[in-house]
PyMOL Python script that loads the backbone (N, CA, C, O; Angstrom):
from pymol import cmd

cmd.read_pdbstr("""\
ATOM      1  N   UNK A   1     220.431-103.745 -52.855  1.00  0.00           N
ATOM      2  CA  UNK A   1     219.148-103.086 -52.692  1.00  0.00           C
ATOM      3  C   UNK A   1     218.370-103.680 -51.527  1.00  0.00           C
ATOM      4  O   UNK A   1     217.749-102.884 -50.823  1.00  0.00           O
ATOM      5  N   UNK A   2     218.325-104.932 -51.242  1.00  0.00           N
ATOM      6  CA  UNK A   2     217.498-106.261 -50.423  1.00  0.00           C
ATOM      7  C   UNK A   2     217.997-105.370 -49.022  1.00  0.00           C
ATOM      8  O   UNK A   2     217.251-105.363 -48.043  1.00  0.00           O
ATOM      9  N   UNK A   3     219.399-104.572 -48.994  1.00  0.00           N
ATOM     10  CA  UNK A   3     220.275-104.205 -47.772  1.00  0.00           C
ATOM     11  C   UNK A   3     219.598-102.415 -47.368  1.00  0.00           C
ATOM     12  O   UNK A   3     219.028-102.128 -46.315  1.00  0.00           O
ATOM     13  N   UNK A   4     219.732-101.937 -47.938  1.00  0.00           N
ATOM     14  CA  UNK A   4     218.779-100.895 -47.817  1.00  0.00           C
ATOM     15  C   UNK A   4     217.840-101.354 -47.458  1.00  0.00           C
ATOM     16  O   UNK A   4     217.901-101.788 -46.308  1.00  0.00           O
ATOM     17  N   UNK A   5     216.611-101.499 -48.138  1.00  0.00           N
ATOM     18  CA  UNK A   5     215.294-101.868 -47.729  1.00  0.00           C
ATOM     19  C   UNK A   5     215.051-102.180 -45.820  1.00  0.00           C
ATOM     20  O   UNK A   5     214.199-101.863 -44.990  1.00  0.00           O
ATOM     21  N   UNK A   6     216.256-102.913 -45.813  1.00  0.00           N
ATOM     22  CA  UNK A   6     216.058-104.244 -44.499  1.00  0.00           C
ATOM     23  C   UNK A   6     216.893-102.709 -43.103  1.00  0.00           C
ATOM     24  O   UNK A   6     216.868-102.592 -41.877  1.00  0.00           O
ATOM     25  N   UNK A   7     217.335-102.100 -43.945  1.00  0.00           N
ATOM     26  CA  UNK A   7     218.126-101.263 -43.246  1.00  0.00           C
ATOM     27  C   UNK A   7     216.952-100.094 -42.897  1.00  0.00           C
ATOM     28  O   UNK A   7     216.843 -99.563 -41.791  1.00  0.00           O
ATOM     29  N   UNK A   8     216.010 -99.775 -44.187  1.00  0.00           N
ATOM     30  CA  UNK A   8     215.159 -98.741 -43.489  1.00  0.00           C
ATOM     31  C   UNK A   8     214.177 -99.258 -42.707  1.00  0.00           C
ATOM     32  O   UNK A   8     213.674 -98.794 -41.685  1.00  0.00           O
ATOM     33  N   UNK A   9     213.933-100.374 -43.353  1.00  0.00           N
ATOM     34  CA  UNK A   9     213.035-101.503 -42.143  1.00  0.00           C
ATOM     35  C   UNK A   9     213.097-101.468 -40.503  1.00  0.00           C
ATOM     36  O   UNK A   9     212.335-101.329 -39.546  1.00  0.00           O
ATOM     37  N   UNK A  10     213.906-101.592 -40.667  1.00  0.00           N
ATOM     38  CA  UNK A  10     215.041-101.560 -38.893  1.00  0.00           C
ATOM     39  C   UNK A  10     214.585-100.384 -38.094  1.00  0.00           C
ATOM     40  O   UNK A  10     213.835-100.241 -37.129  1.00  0.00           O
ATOM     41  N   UNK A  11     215.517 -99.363 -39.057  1.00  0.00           N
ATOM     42  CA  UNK A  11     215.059 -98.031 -38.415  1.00  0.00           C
ATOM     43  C   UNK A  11     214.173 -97.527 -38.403  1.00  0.00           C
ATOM     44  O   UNK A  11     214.172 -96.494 -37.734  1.00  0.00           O
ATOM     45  N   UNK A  12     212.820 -97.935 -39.149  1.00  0.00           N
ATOM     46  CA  UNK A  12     211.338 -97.409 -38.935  1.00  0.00           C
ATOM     47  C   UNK A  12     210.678 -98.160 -37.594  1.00  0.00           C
ATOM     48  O   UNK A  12     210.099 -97.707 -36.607  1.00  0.00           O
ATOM     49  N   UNK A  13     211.059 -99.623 -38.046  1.00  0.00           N
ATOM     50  CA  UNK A  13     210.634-100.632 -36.390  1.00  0.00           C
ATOM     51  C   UNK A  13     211.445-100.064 -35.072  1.00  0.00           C
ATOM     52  O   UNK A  13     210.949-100.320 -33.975  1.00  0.00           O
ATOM     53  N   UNK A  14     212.557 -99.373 -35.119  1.00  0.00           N
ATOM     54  CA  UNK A  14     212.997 -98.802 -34.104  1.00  0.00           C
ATOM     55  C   UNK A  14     212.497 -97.404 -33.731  1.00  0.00           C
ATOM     56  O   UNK A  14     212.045 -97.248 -32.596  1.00  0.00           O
ATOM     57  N   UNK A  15     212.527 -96.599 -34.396  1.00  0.00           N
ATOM     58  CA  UNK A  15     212.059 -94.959 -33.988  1.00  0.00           C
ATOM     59  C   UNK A  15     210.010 -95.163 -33.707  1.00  0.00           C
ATOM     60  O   UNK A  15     209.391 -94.419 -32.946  1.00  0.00           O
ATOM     61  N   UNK A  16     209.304 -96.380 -34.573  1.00  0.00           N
ATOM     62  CA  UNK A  16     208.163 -96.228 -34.165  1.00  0.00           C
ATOM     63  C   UNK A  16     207.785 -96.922 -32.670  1.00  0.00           C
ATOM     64  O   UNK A  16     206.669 -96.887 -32.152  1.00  0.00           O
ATOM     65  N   UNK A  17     209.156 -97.648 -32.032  1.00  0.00           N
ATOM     66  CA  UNK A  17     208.773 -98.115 -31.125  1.00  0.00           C
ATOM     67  C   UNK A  17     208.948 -97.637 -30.205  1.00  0.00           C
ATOM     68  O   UNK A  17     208.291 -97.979 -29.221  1.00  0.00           O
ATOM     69  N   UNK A  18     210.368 -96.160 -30.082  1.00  0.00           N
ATOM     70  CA  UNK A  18     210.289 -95.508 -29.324  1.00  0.00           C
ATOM     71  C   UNK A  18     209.390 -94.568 -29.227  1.00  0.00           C
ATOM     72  O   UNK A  18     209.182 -94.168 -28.081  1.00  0.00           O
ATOM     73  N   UNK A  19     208.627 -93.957 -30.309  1.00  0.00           N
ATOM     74  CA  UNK A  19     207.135 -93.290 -30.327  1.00  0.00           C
ATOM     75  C   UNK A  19     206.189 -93.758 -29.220  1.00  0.00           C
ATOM     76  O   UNK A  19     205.604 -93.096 -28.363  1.00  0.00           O
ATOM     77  N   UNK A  20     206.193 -95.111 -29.470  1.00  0.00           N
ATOM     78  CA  UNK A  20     205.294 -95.769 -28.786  1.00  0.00           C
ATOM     79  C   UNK A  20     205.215 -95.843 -27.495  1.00  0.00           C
ATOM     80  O   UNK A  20     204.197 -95.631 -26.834  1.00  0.00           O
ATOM     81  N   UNK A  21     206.368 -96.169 -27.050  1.00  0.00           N
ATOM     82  CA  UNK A  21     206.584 -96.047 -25.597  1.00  0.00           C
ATOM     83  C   UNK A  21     207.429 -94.907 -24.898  1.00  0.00           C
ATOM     84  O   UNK A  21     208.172 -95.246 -23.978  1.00  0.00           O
ATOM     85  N   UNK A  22     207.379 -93.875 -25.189  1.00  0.00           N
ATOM     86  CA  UNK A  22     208.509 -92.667 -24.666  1.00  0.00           C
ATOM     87  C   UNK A  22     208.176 -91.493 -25.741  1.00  0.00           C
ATOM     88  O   UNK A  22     209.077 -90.874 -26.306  1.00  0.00           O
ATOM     89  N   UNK A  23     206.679 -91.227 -25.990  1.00  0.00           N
ATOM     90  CA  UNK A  23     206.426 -89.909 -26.725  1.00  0.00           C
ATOM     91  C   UNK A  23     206.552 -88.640 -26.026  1.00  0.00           C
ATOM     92  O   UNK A  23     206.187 -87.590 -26.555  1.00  0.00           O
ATOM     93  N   UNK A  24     207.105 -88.697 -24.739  1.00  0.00           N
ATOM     94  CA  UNK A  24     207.015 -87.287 -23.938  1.00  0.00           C
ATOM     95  C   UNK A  24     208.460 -87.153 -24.054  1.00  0.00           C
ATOM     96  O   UNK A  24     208.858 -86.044 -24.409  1.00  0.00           O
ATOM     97  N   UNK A  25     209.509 -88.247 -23.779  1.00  0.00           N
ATOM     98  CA  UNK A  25     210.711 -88.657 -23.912  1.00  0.00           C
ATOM     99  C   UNK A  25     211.480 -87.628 -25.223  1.00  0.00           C
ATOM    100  O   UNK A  25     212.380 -86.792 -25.138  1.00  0.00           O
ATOM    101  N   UNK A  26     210.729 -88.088 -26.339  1.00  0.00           N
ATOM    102  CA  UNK A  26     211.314 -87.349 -27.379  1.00  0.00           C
ATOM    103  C   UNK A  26     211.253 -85.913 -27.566  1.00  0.00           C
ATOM    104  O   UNK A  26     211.985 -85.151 -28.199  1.00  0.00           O
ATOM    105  N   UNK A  27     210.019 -85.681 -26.739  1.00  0.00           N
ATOM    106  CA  UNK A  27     209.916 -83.960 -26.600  1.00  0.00           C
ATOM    107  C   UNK A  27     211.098 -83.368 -25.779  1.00  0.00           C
ATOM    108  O   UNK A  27     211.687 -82.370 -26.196  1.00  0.00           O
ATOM    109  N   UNK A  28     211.445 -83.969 -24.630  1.00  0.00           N
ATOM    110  CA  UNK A  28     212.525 -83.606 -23.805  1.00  0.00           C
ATOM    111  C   UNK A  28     213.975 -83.594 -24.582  1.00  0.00           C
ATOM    112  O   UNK A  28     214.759 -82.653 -24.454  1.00  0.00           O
ATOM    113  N   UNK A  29     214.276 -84.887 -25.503  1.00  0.00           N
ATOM    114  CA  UNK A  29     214.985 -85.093 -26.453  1.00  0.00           C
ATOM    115  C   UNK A  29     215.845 -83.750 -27.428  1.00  0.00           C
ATOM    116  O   UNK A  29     216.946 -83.228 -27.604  1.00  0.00           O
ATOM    117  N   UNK A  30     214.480 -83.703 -27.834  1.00  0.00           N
ATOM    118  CA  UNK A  30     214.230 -82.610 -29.271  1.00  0.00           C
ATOM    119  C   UNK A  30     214.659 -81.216 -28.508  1.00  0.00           C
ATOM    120  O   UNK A  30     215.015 -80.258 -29.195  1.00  0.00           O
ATOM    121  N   UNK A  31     214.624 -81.136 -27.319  1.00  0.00           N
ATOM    122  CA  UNK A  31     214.613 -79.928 -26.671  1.00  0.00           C
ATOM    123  C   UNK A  31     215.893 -79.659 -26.241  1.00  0.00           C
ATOM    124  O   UNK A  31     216.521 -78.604 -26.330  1.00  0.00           O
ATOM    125  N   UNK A  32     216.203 -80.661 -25.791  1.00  0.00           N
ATOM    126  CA  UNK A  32     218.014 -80.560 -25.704  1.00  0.00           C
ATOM    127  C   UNK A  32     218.772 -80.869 -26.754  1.00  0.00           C
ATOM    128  O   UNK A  32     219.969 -80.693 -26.526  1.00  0.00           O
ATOM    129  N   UNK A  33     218.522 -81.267 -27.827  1.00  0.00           N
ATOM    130  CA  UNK A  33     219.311 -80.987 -29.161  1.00  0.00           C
ATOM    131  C   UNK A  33     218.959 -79.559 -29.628  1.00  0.00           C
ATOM    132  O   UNK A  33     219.733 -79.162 -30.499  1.00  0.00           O
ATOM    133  N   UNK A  34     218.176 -78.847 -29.345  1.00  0.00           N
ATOM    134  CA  UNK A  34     217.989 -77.738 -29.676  1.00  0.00           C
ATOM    135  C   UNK A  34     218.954 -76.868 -29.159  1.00  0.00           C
ATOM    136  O   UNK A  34     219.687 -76.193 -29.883  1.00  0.00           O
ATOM    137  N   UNK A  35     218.979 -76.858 -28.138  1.00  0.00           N
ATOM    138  CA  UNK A  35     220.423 -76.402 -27.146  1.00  0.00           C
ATOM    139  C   UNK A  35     222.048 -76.445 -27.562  1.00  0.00           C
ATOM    140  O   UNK A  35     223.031 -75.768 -27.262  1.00  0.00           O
ATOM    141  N   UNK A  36     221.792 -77.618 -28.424  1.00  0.00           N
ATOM    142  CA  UNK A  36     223.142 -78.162 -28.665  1.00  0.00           C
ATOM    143  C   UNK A  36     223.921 -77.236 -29.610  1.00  0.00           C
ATOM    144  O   UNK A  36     223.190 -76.856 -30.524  1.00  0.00           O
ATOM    145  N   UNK A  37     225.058 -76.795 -29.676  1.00  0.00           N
ATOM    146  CA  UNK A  37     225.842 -76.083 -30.700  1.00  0.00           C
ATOM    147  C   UNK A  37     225.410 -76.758 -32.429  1.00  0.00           C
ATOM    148  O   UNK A  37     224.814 -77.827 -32.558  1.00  0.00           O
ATOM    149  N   UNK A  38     225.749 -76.092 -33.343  1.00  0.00           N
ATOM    150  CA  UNK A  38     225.156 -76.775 -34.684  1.00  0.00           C
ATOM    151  C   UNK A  38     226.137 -77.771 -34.889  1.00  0.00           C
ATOM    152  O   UNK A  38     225.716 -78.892 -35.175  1.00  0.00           O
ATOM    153  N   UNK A  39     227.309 -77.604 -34.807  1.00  0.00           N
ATOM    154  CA  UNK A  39     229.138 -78.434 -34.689  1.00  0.00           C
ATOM    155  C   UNK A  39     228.724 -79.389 -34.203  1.00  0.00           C
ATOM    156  O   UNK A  39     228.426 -80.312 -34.961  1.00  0.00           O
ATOM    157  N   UNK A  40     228.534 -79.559 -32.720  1.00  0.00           N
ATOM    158  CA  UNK A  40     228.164 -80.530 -32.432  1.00  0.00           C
ATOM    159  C   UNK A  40     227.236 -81.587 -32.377  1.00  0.00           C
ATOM    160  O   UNK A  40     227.496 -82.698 -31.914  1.00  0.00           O
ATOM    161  N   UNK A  41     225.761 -81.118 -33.021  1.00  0.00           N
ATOM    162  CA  UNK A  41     224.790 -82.020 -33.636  1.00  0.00           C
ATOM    163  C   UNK A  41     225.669 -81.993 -34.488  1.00  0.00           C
ATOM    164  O   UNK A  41     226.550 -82.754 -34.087  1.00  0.00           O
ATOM    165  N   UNK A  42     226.130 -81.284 -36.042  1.00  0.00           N
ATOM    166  CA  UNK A  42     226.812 -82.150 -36.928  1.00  0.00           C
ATOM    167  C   UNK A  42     227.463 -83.621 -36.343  1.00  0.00           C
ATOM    168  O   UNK A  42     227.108 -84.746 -36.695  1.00  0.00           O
ATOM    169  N   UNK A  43     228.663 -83.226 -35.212  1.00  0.00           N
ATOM    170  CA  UNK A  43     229.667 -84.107 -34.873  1.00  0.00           C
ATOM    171  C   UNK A  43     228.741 -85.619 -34.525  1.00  0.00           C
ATOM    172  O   UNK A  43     229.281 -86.700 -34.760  1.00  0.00           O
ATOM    173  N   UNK A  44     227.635 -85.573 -34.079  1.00  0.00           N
ATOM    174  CA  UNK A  44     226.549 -86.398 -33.403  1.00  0.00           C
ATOM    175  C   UNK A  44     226.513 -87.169 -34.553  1.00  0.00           C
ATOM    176  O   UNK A  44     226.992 -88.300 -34.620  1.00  0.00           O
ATOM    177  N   UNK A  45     225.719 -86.339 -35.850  1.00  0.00           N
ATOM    178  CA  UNK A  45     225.061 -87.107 -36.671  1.00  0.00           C
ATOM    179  C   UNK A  45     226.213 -87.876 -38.117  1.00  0.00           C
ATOM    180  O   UNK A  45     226.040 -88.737 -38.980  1.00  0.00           O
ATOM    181  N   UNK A  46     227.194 -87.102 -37.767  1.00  0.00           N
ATOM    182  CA  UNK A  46     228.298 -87.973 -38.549  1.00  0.00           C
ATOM    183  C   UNK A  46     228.838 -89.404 -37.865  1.00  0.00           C
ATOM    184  O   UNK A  46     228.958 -90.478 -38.454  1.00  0.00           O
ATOM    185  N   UNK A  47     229.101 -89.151 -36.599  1.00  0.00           N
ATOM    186  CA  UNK A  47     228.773 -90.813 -35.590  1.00  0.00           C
ATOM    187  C   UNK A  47     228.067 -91.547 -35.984  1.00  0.00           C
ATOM    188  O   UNK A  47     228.304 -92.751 -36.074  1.00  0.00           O
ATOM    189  N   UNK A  48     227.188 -91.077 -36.263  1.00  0.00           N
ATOM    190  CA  UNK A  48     225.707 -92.102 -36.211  1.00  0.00           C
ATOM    191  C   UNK A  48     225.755 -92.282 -37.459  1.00  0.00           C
ATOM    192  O   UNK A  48     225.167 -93.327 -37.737  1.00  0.00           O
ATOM    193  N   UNK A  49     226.176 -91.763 -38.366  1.00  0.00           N
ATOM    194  CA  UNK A  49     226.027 -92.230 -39.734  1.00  0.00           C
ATOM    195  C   UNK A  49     227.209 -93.484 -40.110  1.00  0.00           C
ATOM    196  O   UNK A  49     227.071 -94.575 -40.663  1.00  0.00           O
ATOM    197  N   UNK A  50     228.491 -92.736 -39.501  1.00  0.00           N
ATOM    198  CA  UNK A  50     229.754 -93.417 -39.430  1.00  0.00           C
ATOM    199  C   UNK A  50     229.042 -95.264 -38.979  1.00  0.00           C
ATOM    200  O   UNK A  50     229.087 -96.304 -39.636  1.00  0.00           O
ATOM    201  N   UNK A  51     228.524 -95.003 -37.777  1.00  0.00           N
ATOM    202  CA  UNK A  51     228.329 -96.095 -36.788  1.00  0.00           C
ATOM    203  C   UNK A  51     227.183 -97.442 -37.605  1.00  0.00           C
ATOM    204  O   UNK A  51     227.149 -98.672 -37.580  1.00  0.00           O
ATOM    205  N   UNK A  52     226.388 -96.366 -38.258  1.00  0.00           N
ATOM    206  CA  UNK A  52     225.218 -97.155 -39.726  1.00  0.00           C
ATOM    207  C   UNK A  52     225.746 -97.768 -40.546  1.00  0.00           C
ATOM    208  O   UNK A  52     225.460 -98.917 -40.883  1.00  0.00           O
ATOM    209  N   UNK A  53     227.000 -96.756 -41.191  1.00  0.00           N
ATOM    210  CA  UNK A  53     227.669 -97.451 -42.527  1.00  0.00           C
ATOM    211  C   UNK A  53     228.802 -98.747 -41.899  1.00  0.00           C
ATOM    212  O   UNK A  53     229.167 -99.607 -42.701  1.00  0.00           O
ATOM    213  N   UNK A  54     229.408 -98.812 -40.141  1.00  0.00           N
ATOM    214  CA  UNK A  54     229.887 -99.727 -39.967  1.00  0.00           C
ATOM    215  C   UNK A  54     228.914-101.369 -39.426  1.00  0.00           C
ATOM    216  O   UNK A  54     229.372-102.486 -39.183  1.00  0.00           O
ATOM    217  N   UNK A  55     227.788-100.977 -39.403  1.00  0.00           N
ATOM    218  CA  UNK A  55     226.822-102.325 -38.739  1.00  0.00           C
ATOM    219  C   UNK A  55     226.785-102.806 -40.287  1.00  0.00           C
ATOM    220  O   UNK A  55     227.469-103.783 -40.593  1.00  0.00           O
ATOM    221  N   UNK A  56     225.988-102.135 -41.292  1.00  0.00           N
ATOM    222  CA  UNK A  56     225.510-102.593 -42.487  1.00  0.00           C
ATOM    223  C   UNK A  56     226.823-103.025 -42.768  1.00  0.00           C
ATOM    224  O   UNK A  56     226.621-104.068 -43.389  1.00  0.00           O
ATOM    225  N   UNK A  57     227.978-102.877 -42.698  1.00  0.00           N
ATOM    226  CA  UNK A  57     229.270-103.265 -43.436  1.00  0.00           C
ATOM    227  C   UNK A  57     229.726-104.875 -42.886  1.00  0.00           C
ATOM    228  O   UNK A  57     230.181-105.909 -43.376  1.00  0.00           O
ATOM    229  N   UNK A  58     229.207-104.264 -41.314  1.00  0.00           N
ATOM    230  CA  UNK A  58     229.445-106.028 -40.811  1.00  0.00           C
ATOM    231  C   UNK A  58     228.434-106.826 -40.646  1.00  0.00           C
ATOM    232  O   UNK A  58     228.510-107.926 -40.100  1.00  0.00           O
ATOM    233  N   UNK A  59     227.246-106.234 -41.189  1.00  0.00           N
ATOM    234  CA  UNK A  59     225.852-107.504 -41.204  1.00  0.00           C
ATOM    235  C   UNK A  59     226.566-107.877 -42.317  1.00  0.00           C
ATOM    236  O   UNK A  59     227.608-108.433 -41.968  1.00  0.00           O
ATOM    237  N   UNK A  60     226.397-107.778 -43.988  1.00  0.00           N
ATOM    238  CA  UNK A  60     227.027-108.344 -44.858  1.00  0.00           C
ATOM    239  C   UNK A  60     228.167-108.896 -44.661  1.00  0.00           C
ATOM    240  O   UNK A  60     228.296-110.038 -45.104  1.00  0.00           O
ATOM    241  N   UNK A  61     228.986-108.448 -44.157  1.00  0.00           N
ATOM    242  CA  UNK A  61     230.420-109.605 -43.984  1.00  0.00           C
ATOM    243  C   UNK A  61     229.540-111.066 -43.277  1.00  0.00           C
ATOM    244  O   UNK A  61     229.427-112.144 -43.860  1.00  0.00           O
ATOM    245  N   UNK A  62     229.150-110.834 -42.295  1.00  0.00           N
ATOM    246  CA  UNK A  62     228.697-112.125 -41.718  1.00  0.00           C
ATOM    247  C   UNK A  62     227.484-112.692 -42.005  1.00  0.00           C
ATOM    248  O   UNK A  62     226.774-113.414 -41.305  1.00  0.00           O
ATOM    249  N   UNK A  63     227.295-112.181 -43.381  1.00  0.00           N
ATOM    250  CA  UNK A  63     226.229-113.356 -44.342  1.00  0.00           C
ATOM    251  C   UNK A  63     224.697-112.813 -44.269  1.00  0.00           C
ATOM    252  O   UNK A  63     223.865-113.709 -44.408  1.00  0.00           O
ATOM    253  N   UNK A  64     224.331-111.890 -44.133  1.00  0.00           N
ATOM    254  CA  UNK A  64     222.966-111.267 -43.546  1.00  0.00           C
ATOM    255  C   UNK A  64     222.701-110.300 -44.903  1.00  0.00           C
ATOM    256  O   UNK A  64     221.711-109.571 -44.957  1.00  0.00           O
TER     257      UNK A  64
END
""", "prot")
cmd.dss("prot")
cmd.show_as("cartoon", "prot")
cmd.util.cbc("prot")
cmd.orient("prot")
């Protein structure tokens, strides 16, 4: 549970910091994922999930 928590932690300190500094950034962002085939945002966001479930897998191996 302590791993979650620390995990949504992360990703809130990360997406609010790109808010912070690059709020026009994400409009441009949002605009070209809009573009994108639906397949391929899927294909995107299974990476990124893939890529989540492998960090959290190796923070815990190495004691975190």
């Amino acid at each position: 549970m302590s791993t979650l928590v620390l995990a949504l932690g992360l990703v809130l300190c990360i997406e609010g910091l790109v808010f912070a500094l690059a709020p026009s950034r994400i409009e441009d962002l949002l605009r070209s994922l809009a573009e994108l085939p639906v397949e391929t945002r899927r294909a995107i966001g299974l990476a990124a999930l893939a890529a989540g479930v492998l960090l959290v897998w190796l923070a815990r191996q190495l004691g975190a």
